[in-house]
Structure formats: structure tokens, C-alpha cells
C-alpha positions in Angstrom: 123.9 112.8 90.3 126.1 114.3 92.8 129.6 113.3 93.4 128.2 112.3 96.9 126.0 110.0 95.4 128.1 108.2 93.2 130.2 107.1 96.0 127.8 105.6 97.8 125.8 102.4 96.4 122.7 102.7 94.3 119.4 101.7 94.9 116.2 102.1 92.8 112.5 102.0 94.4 109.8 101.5 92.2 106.5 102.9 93.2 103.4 103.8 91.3 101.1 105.6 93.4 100.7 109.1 94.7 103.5 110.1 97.4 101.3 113.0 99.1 100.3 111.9 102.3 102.7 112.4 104.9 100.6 110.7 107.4 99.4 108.0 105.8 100.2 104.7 107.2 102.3 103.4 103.7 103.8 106.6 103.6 104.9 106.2 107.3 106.4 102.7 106.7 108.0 103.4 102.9 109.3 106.6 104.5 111.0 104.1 107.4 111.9 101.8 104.8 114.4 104.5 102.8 115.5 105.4 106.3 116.9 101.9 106.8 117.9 102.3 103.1 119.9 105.8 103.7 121.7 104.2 107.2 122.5 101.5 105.0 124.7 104.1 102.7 122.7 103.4 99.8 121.7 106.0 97.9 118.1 105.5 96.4 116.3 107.0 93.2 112.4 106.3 93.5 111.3 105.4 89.6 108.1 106.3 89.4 105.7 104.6 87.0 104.9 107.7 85.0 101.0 107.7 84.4 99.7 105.2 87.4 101.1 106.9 90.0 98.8 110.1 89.8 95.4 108.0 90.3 92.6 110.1 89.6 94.3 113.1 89.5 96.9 114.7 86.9 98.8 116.3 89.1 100.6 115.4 92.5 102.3 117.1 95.0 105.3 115.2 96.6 105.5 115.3 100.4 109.0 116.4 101.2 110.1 113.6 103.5 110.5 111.9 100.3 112.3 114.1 98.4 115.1 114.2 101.1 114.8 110.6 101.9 116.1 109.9 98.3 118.9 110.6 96.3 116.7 111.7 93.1 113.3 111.5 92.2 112.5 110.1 88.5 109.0 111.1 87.2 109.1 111.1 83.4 106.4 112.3 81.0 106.0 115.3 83.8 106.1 118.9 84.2 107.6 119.6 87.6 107.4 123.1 89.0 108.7 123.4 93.0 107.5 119.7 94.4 104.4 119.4 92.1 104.6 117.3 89.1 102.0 117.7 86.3 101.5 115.1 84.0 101.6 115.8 80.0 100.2 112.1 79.5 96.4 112.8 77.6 95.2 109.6 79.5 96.3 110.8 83.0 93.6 113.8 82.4 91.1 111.3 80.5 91.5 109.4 83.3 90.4 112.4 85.6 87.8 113.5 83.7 85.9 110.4 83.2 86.6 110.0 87.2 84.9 113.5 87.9 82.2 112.3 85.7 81.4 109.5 87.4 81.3 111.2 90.9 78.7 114.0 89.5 76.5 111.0 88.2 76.7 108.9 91.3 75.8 111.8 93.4 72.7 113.1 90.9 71.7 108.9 91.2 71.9 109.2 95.3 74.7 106.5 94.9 78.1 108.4 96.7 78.6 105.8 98.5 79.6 103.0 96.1 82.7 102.4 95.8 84.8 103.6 92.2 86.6 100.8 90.3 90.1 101.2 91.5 93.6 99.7 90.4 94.9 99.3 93.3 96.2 95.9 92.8 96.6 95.7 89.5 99.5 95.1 87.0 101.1 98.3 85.1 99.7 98.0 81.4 103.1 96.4 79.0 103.8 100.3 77.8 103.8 101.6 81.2 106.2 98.7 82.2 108.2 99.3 79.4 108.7 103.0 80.2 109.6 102.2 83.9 111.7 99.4 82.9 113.7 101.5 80.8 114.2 103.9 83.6 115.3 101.2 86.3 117.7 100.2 83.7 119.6 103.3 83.4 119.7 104.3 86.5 121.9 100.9 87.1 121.8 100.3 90.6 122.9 97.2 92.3 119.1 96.9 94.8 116.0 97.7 93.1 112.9 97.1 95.3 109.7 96.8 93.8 106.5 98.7 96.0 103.7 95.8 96.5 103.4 92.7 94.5 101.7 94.7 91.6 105.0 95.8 91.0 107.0 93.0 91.0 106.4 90.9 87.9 108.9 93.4 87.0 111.6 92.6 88.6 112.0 89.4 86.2 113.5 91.7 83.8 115.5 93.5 86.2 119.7 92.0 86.1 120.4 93.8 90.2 122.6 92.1 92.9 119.1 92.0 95.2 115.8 92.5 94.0 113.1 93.4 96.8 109.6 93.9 97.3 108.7 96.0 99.8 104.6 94.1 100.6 102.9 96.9 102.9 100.0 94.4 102.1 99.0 90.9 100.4 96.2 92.4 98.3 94.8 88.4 98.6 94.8 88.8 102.4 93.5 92.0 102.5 90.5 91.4 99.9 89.9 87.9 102.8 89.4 91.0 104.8 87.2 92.7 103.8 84.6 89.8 102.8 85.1 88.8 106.3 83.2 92.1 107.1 80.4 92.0 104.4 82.4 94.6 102.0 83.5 94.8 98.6 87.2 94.8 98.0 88.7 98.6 97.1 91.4 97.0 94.9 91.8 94.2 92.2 91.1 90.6 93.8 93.4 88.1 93.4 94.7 85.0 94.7 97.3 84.3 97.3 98.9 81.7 94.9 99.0 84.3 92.3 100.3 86.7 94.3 103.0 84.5 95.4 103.8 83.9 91.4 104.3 87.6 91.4 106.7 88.0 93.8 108.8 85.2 92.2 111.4 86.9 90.6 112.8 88.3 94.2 115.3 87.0 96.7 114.3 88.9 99.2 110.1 90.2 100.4 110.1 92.7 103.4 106.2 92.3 105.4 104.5 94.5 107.3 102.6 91.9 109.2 104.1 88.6 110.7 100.6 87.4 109.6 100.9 87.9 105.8 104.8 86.8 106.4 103.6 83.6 107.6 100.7 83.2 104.7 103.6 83.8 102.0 106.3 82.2 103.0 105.3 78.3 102.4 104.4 79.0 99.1 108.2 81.0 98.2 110.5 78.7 100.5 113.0 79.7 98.7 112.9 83.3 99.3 114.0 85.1 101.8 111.6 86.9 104.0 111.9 89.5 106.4 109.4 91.1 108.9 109.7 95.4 108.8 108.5 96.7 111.8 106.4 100.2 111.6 109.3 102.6 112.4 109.0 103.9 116.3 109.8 107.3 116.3 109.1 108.5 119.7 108.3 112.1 121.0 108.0 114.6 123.6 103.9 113.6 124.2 102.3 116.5 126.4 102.1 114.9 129.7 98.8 117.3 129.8 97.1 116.0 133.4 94.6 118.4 133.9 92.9 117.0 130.5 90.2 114.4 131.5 90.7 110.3 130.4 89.5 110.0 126.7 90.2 108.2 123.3 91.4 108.9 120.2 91.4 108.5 117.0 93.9 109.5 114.8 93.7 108.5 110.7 93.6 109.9 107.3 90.4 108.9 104.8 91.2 106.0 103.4 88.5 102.4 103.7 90.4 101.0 106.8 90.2 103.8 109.2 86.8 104.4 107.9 85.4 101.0 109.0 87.4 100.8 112.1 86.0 104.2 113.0 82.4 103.4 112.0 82.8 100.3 114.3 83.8 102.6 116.7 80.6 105.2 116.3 78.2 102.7 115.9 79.5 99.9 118.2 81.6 101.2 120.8 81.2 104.3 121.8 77.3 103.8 122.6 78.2 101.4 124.7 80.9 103.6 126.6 78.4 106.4 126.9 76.0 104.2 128.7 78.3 103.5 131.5 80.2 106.8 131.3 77.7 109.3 130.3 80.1 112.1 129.6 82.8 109.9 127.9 84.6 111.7 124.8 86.2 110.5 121.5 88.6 112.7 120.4 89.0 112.1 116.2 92.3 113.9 114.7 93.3 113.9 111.2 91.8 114.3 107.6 88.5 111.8 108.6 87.6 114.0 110.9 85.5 115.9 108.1 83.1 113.3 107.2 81.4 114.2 110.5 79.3 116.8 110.9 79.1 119.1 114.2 75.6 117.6 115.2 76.8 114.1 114.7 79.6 115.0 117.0 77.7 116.6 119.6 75.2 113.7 119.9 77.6 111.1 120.3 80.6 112.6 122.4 83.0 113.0 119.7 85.5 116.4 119.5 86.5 116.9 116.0 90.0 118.3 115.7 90.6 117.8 112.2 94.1 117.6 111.1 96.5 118.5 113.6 100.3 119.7 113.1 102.1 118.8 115.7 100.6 114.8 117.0 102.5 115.2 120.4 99.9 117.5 121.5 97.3 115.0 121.8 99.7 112.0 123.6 100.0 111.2 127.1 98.5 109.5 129.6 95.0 111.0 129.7 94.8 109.5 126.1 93.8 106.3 125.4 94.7 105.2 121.6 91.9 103.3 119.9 92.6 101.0 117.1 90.1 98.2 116.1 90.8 96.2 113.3 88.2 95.7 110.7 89.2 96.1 107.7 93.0 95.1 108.1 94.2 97.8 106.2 96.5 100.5 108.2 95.7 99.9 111.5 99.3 98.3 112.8 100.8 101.2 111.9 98.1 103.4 114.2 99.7 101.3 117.1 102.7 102.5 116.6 101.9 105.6 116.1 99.8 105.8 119.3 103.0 103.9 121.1 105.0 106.9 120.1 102.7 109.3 121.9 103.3 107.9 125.2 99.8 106.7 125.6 97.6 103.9 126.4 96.7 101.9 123.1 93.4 99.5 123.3 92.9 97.4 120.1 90.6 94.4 119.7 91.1 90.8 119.1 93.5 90.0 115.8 95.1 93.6 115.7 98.6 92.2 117.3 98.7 89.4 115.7 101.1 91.9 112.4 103.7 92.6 115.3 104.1 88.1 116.3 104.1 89.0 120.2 106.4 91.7 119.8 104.1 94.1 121.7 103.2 91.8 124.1 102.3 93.5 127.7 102.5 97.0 126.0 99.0 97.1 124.9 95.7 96.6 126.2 93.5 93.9 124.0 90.2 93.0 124.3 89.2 89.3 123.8 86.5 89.8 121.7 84.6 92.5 120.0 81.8 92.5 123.0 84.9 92.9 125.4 86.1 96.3 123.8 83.8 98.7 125.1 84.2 97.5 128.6 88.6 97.5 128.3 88.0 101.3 127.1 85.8 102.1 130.4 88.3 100.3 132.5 90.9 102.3 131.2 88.7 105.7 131.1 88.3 105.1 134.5 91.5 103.6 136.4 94.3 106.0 136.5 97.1 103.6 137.3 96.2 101.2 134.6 96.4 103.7 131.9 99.4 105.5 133.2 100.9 102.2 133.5 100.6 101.8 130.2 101.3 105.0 128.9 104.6 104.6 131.1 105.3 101.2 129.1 105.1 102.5 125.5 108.6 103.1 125.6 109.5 99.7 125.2 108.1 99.5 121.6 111.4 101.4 120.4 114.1 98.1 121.4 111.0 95.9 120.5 110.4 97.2 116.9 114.0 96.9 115.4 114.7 94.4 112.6 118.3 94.1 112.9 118.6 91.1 109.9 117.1 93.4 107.6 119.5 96.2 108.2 122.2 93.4 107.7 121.0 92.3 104.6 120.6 96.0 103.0 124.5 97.0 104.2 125.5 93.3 102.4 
């Protein structure tokens, strides 16, 4: 630990999942959350849990916002060479095998498409919670902050000044989600009573969503709970005009943008085509390659893939889409539009995370039905998308949390 370090306050994040994604929407708001951290003059080590956190893989390569977000990073039973750690845990590559295994069968059976048992969700085993335990322990530090309830049952053996758990999700609330919309849960089920009996050891739980703050807090009255907006970070958008109107679609592969942009393929953008013939969807980022070129070229879709610099594709000729279906990930697309300086359309329910906070800064439709139509309105009236575009600005005083900064520099 450098001298540096030692003489500012210590902090330990507990995490057990791959930190990979730059662009993912948990990556986004943990990366915002050790911002708030760092301002705070805290410096944090992120404990990881040593075997869970690869998933199905046995290695991982860490994104380097992370690595310079926090003090250390604490990966044990690992081989780390440059920002790659390689497990030397036998049931991490067990664990992969049997995982490759079961995709070559499902695709010989013509079943791809089901979904893989996941443990997302789920407790860490009582060795693996020993091991992290032990880790949190010596490292000594006066915050520790747990990453999702799954996490937190171990804070009851944790003796800190605060203990924290950072919720980018209820995985209750989420799994209501998804039965809402027919589909089967991607992570372990449980109750919202149980969850709350997780997260009883904390003083303190940090949302993403007013909505799941709201759920939670009657059944912890005791606890403290704060609202974390996605972080605003806003830049220079390419004011390109002599682009025509479109939409876009920005996301990674994960089940929530999948659904939201299957609604949007199958739904929406029919139904935008038939009033606007020559009406494109513009989908950036990582799902962009579960679509083939024909697809795209029947239904008025560009494919740009992953894209390295995001400001390209703001501005007011865009028009950010962002449906919520699943309820997984799509706030922070908001945002993220928001930042562009664009137009964002979203449909009924996806505001409802920020509690009115974005109010008058986005355009939502009333009900599913209504979507298509906002998106030709917008498509097609100038002053109402540039308005709006003009207006994202806003989100940056709107999206502050100055309580929870407060209670971090405490």
C-alpha cells in the first residue's frame, strides 16, 4: 500500500462477478459509485470473491477504469499477468468445461436458446465466504460495501464503522419482471422479504431505482437508504445536421437489452416503417452481432457494432430509444443517451427509477401502443427533437445525490 494510501481512509468493495465490461450498465454505475468513493478521500480495495467472480470463464480481463478507480485490487487464488487474472482454482475450469459442454449439446439438440442455469443471485458457498471474509478482514478498513444483496449476508461478520450495499438491482423485483413478460428468470428467485433479511446487517443500502428504494425500505425502517443516481457524464455529442432523424440503440448482450430490442424489432419499428417508409434504427454496441445483414436490410436497421468513441452517434438528429421490458439496465441507457445530447423516448414505467427527477427531459409514451407514434413525431418534427436534445443538459444538476456524498465523507 502506498504511503498515499494509508493516509487517506480505507474502504473495501466486495464484488464477485466479472469486472470486463466497460460499457455495461453495472459497470457504469459501480464505476460512478468508486468515483463518489475516491472524491470522498477514501481509498478503496475491491475484494474479490476468488472463484465466483470469473463465471463461466477461468480467466478475466479487468477493464482499466477499475484498476485506477481503486487503491488495490485483491484477487487471490489467481495468476495475474498485465490486467488478466487466471484462476488456479480446479473448479473455476470444471466449471468452464462443463459450461462449454452444455452449449455444444444444446446446440446439437436445436435448444440455443434456453437459458443456462445461472448464479446470479445466489449466496457465495461457506468456503468461498470464508476466503473473502478473511480478506475484508485484513485489509481493515473502516467502509466495506457489499455488491448486491447476494453479497451481503456477509457483512454480519464484518466489525466496519459503515457497512454498505451497493443494490444495482432487487433480484426479487427483477425476477417480478421478468414473469410480467412471460420469461424465465436469468438469476436465482427469491423473495423480497428474504432479500430484505439479507441486507440486514447494513446501516446504510445505496438503489439504483427510486422504485426498488421504495419496495425495500418498509421492510428495513431502520436502515438508511439512499437513491444513487446513474452518473451524468456529459460530452462533446457531434452536432452532425446533415445526418437524417433516426433512433438508436446503444447496449451490450446481456437479457435486458435483448428484450427491449426485440420489442423494438418486432413491435416498434414495423409500425414506424409503415408511416415512415425509409425510417432507420441505428443499433451500436456488442448486440449488434446477433443480427444478421439481411435481417438488417429488411427491417431498416444500420448495424454499427461496437463503437469507440459514443459521441459520434449523439445529437440532435438522434433520437435515443429505451423501452423497458425486462427492467434490467435500461435507466442507465437514459442516461447515457442524456449525455449524448439527444432526444431520449422510453415507454411507460422506464422513469419511474429516477422518482420525477427527469421530468420534462424525456419524451414518454403512455402506453406501449403510443410508442411507435412518439418515435414518428419525433422522426419527423425538428423543433421537438432539438428541443429536447437542447434540454438533456439539465440531467447533470438533476442527477446529483448530495446526502450520499455526505454520508461517505462522514
Amino acid at each position: 500500500m502506498t504511503r498515499r494510501a494509508e493516509q487517506k481512509r480505507q474502504a473495501v468493495l466486495i464484488v464477485a462477478r466479472r469486472l470486463d465490461a466497460a460499457r455495461s450498465g453495472s459497470n457504469t454505475y459501480l464505476k460512478a459509485y468508486l468515483r463518489l468513493c475516491r472524491e470522498a478521500g477514501l481509498a478503496t480495495r475491491i475484494v474479490f470473491a476468488p472463484r465466483r467472480s470469473f463465471g463461466n470463464l477461468a480467466w478475466a480481463r479487468l477493464d482499466p477504469g477499475f484498476v485506477e478507480l481503486a487503491e488495490r485490487i485483491d484477487w487471490g487464488q489467481t495468476l495475474r499477468i498485465g490486467r488478466t487474472r487466471i484462476s488456479l482454482a480446479p473448479g473455476v475450469w470444471l466449471r468452464m468445461v462443463r459450461r462449454l459442454g452444455a452449449e455444444v449439446r444444446r446446440r446439437l439438440t436445436g435448444q440455443a436458446g434456453s437459458a443456462y442455469p445461472s448464479l446470479l443471485g445466489a449466496e457465495l458457498a461457506p468456503r468461498e465466504s470464508k476466503d473473502v471474509l478473511a480478506r475484508v478482514r485484513k485489509a481493515g478498513a473502516g467502509i466495506v460495501t457489499a455488491e448486491y444483496s447476494s453479497l451481503a449476508p456477509l457483512l454480519e461478520q464484518v466489525e466496519a464503522r459503515r457497512r454498505i450495499v451497493l443494490l444495482h438491482d432487487l433480484f426479487s423485483l427483477r425476477a417480478e419482471s421478468f414473469a410480467a413478460q412471460g420469461l424465465e428468470p436469468d438469476h436465482t428467485v427469491i423473495t423480497l422479504e428474504a432479500e430484505a433479511q439479507r441486507c440486514r446487517a447494513a446501516d446504510l443500502l445505496i438503489h439504483a431505482s427510486c422504485t426498488e428504494r421504495d419496495r425495500l425500505q418498509p421492510l428495513l425502517p431502520e436502515t438508511r437508504h439512499e437513491w444513487m443516481p446513474p452518473a451524468f457524464r456529459p460530452g462533446s455529442a457531434c452536432a452532425d445536421t446533415g445526418r437524417k432523424p433516426h433512433g438508436l440503440f446503444v447496449g451490450s448482450r446481456h437479457r435486458g437489452n435483448a428484450e427491449a430490442l426485440d420489442f423494438l424489432r418486432r413491435k416498434i419499428w414495423p409500425a414506424v416503417r409503415a408511416k415512415i417508409p425509409d425510417a432507420e434504427l441505428w443499433v451500436a454496441g456488442a448486440i449488434a452481432s446477433g443480427i444478421s445483414a439481411g435481417e438488417a436490410q429488411a427491417e431498416g436497421l444500420v448495424l454499427l457494432g461496437p463503437v469507440e468513441d459514443l459521441a459520434a452517434l449523439g445529437g440532435p438528429q438522434a433520437i435515443g430509444l429505451a423501452p423497458m421490458k425486462s427492467g434490467s439496465g435500461i435507466p442507465i441507457k437514459v442516461v447515457d443517451y442524456l449525455s449524448l445530447g439527444m432526444a431520449v423516448a422510453v415507454t411507460c414505467g422506464t422513469l419511474d427509477a429516477f422518482g420525477g427527477a427527469l421530468e420534462g427531459l424525456v419524451a414518454e409514451a403512455a402506453s406501449d401502443a403510443r410508442y411507435a407514434a412518439l418515435i414518428c413525431e419525433l422522426l419527423r418534427d425538428d423543433s421537438a427533437r432539438g428541443a429536447l436534445a437542447a434540454a438533456s443538459a439539465q440531467a447533470a444538476s438533476r442527477l446529483s445525490n448530495p446526502a450520499l456524498a455526505a454520508l461517505l465523507n462522514d
